[in-house]
N, C-alpha and C positions, 0 to 999 in steps of 0.2 A: 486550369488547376493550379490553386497557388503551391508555393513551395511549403509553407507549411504543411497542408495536406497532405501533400506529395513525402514529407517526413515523418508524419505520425503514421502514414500508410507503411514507408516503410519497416518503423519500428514497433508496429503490430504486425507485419508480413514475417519478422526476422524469431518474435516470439514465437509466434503461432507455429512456424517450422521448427523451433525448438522445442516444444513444448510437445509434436506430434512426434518428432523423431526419438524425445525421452519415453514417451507411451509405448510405440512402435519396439523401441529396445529392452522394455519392460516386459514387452508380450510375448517378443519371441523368446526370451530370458526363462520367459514362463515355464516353457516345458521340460526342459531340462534343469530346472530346480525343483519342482511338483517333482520330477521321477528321482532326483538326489533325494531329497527328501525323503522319497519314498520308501528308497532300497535301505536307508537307513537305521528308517523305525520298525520298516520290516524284520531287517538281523537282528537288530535288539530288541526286540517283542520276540521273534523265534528262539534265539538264547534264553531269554526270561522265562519263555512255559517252559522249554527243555529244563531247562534248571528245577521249574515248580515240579514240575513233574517227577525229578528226580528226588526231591523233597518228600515227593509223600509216600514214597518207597518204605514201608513198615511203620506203614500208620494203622490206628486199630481203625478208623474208619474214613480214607480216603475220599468215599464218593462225595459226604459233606465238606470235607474242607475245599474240596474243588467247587462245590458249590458256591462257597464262601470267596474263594479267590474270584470266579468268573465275575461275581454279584460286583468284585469291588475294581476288576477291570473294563465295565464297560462305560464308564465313562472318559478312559482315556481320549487325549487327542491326537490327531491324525492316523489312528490305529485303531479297530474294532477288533474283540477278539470272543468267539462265539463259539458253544460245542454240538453238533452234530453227530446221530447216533448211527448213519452211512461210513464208515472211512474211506470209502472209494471213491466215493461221490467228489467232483468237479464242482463246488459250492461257489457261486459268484453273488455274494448279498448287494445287498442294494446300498450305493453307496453314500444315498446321503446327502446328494447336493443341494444345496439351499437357493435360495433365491439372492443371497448375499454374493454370489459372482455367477458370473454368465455360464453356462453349462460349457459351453466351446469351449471357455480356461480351465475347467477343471479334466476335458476330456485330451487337452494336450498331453500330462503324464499318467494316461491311465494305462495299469501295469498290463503284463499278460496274462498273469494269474493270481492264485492268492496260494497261501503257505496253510498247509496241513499238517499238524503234531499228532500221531494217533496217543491215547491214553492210555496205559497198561500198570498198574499197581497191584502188588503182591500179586501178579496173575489173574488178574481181574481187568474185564475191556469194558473202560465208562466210554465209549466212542472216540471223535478226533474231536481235536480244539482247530478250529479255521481261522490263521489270522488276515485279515483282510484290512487297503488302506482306508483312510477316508479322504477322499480327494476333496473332499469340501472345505473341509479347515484350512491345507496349504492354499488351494483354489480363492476363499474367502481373505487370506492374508496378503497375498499377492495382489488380489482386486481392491482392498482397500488403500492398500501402499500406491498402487496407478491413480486411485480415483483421489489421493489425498496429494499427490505430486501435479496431479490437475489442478485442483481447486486453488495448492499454494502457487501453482506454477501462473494462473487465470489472475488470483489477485496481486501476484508480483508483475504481472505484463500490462496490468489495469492500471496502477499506479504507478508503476515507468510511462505508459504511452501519458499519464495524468503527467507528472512530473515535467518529462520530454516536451508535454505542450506548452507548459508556462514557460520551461526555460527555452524554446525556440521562439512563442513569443517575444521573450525578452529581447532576446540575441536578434531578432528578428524589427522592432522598431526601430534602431539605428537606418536599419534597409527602407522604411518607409521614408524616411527625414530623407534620406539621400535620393530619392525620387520626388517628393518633394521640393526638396533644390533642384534638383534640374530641372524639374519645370516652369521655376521661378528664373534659372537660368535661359531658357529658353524661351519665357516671354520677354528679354531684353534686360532684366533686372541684374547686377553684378556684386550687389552689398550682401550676399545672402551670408549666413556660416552656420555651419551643420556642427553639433556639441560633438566632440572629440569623444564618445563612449561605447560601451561594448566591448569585445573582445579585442586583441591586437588587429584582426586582421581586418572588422570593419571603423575600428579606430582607424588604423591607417589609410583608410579610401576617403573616411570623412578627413582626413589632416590633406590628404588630397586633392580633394575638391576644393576646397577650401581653399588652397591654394590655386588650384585652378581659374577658380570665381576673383581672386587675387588678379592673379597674372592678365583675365580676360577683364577686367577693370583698367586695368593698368594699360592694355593696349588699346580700348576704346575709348579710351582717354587721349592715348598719346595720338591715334589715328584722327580723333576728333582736332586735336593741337596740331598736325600735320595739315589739317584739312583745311583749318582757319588760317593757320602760314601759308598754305601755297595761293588762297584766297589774297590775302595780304600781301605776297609778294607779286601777285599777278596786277595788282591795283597799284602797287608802284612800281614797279615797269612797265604799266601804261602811263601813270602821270610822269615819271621822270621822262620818257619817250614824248609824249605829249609836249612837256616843258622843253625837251633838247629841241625837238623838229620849231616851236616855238619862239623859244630863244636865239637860236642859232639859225635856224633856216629863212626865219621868217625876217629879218633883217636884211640878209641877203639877197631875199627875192623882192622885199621892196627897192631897194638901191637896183635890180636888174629892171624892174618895171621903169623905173624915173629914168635909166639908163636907156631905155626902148620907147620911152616915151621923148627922150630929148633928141633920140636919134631921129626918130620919127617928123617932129617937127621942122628937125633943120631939113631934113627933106624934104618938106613941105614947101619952104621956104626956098627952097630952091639953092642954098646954102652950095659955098663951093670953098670952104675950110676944111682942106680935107686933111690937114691936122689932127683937127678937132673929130671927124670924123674917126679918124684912127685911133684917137686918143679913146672914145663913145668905146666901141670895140673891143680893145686890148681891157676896158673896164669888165664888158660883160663877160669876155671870154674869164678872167681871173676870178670874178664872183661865180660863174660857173664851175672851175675847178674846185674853190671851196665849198661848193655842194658837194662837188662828188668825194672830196673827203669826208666829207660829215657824213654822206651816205654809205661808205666804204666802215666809218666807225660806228653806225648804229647796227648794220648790217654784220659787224664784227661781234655785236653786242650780243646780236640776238643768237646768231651763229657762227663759227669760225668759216671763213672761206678757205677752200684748199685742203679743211681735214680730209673731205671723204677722197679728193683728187689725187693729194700726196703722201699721202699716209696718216701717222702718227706724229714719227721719229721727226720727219723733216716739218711739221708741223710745232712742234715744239724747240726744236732748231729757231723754228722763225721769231718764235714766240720769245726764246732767249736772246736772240738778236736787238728785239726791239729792248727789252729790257736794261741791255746790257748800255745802251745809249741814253738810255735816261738813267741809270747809274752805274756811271763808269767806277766810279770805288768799291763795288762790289763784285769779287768775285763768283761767278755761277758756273759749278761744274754739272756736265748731264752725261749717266750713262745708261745709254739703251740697249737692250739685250739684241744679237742678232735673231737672235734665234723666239722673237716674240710672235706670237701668233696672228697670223690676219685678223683682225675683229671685225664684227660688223660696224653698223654708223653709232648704234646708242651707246658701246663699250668704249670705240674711240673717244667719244666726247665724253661721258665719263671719267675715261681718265686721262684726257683734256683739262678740263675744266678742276678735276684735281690738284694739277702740277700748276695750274694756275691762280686757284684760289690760294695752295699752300705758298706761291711764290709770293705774291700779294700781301699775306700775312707776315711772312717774313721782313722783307723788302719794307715794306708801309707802317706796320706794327712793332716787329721785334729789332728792328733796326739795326741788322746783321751785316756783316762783313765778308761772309760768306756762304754759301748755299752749293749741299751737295743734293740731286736728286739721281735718283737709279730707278729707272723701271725695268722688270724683270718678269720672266715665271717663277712660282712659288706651289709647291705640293700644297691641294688643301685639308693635307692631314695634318700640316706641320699647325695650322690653326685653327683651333676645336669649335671657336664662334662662329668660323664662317658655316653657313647654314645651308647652302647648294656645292655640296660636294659634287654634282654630274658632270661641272663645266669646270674648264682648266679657267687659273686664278693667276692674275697679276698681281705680283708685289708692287706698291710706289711709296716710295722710303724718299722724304724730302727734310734733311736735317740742317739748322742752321748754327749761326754762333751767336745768336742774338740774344734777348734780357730772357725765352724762357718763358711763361705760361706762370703769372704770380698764380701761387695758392689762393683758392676761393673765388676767381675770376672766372668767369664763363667766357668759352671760347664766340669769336664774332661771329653775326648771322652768317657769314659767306663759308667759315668753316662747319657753322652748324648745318649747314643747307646740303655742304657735301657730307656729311656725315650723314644725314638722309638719305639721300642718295645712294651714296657704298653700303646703307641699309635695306636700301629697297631691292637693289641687284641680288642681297643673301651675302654679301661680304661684312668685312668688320673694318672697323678706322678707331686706330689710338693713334694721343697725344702724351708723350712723355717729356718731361725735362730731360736734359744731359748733364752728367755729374762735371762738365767741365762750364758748363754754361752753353743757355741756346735751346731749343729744343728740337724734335724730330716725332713727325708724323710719317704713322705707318698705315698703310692702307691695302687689305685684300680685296680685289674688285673678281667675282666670278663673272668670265667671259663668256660672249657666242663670237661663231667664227665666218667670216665672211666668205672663206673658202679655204685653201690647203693652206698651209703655216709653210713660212719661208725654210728655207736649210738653213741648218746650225750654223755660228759659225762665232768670233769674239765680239767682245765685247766692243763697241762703239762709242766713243769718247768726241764731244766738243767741248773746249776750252778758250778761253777768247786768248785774239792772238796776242 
């Protein structure tokens, strides 16, 4: 049942009860106006013959001019007035009613009796005068008043429910366009837009959608752009991996081969340079060690060793160690909260991989002098973008004194990668300049927790010595 229907039924449902309840109050109205009425024209018809009557008191011939009067009262309305030559008699004349209203209406004020004047002039008895009502005239007046308040009542409900059609119509196409789009929506299509019109309230679902069909464009776009970067980055950290194990490995495992091959022969040979022997050795043993660093730093590449073993904290401890050797002119302050919470493995490296991309940036790019980073807890009321409010939120606040983030410059893949990232968890990452110079990245990471969070306790400070 459409809604249209469903409106025009209502607004024939709402006449139609008003239109019977005006009947209804008309009818019962009935009977006690028929009998005002009645007792009315009754007193004033009985004062009037009393009156005539008194009138022809010394008349030379009374019984004519009563003829004359009766002749010219009976056509009054709602009143008959007749003479009978009984005066005792109990006269009930007929009263009259028409086929102009329903007898029921006229029998609701029907009186109890009628009124008798007897007649007596100069001592002379012309019989009684009987005034009786006519319950048909009020009867007939009141039934035309119900049957005219129907008919006006019929064609005013005819031509509202008429009217109420086209304008819910009207009101009512916007509602199509907007199913319409979403089915265009929901066969995959994002460019739809539904006209802005109608009333406020379905304008505003179309400015809506519209926006909607906007916003869902916008993200399967950027999920589409997400999809072909992680493609993209996955194909260069196979070829750079490729080319390190390549470059790097593949040098060294030749020189170990040539190395086991000359050992080989001199032992064939029966060779008794045991020099030379040892000299063979201490070679392979050393190009063996720089395997195992190369393989300790692709292995570092792909995962940190020691996050899930040692935590976080001492984890980035290490992290700033190394740093701190490869440049010594920069100072690096870290403070970790005691009181941060266990995270699982993918929260750690998260924000891991944070303090490391932001240090990177600094260090390599902004060519800073110093670097403060703080990780903390943070209420995720205090920041309205982050999107999973259920999980407790690390702040990581890494600010430097370096040139700063030029206007118009897009931040590097390895910051854009983790801003992904603090996207995909439901957190938020800003980049701001500092009004003194340098910049400072802020990042909400909402966490899981690996188990019970340590006790509170201060702050944690490494500074190099």
């Amino acid at each position: 049942m459409s809604i249209r229907f469903r409106l025009n039924a209502l607004i024939i449902a709402v006449f139609t009860l008003g239109l019977v309840l005006l009947m209804l109050a008309m009818v019962l109205s009935a009977g006690p106006r028929i009998r005002a009425e009645n007792d009315s024209i009754m007193r004033l018809a009985t004062e009037f013959v009393e009156t005539t009557i008194e009138s022809l008191q010394g008349t030379t011939d009374p019984g004519a001019r009563l003829a004359v009067l009766l002749d010219g009262l009976k056509d009054l309305r709602h009143v008959q007035i007749y003479r009978v030559n009984d005066p005792g008699s109990d006269v009930v004349p007929e009263d009259g009613i028409s086929a102009a209203a329903p007898s029921w209406l006229a029998r609701l004020g029907r009186p109890s009796s009628t009124a008798q004047v007897p007649v007596r002039v100069n001592g002379q008895d012309f019989g009684t005068l009987v005034i009786a009502p006519r319950l048909a005239d009020e009867a007939a007046e009141i039934w035309s008043s119900i049957v005219s308040f129907s008919l006006g009542g019929a064609a005013l409900a005819v031509t509202a429910v008429l009217l109420m059609s086209v304008t819910i119509a009207y009101l009512l196409k916007p509602i199509k366009r907007i199913g319409d789009a979403l089915m265009v929506l929901e066969a995959g299509r994002y460019d739809v837009a539904v006209p802005e019109s109608g009333p406020p309230e379905i304008s505003d679902i179309c400015r809506k959608l519209n926006r909607l069909a906007t916003t869902l464009e916008s993200t399967i776009s950027e999920n589409r752009r997400l999809a072909q970067r992680i493609i993209r980055v996955q194909d260069e950290e196979r070829k750079d991996l490729a080319r390190e194990l390549h470059d790097e490995l593949g040098p060294y495992l030749f020189a170990i081969r040539a190395a086991i091959a000359a050992l080989k022969s001199e032992l064939q040979r029966g060779g008794s340079d045991r020099e030379k022997l040892l000299r063979t050795c201490d070679t392979l043993v050393e190009r063996m060690e720089t395997i195992q660093r190369m393989n300790r730093g692709v292995l570092q590449k792909l995962r940190p060793m020691g996050l899930e073993e040692y935590g976080l904290k001492a984890k980035l401890t290490s992290l700033l160690a190394l740093l701190r050797e490869s440049h010594p002119h920069v100072r690096i302050n870290l403070a970790v909260a005691a009181d941060l919470p266990a995270c699982d493995e993918t929260s750690n490296l998260t924000l891991y991989r944070l303090v490391q991309e932001g240090l990177t940036n600094a260090l390599r790019h902004a060519e800073a002098t110093v670097v403060d980073i703080a990780v903390e807890p943070a209420p995720a009321d205090d920041v309205p973008e982050v999107k999973d409010k259920t999980r407790p939120v690390i702040h990581v606040a890494i600010a430097d004194n370096g040139r700063g983030l030029p206007e118009g410059v897009k931040a590097s893949y390895g910051i854009a990668g983790m801003s992904e990232r603090v996207w995909a968890t439901g957190g938020e990452m800003r980049m701001t300049n500092r009004a003194g110079g340098g910049l400072t990245l802020d990042a909400w990471v909402p966490v899981s927790f690996a188990g019970a969070a340590p006790s509170g306790g201060a702050l944690v400070e490494t500074r190099p010595g």
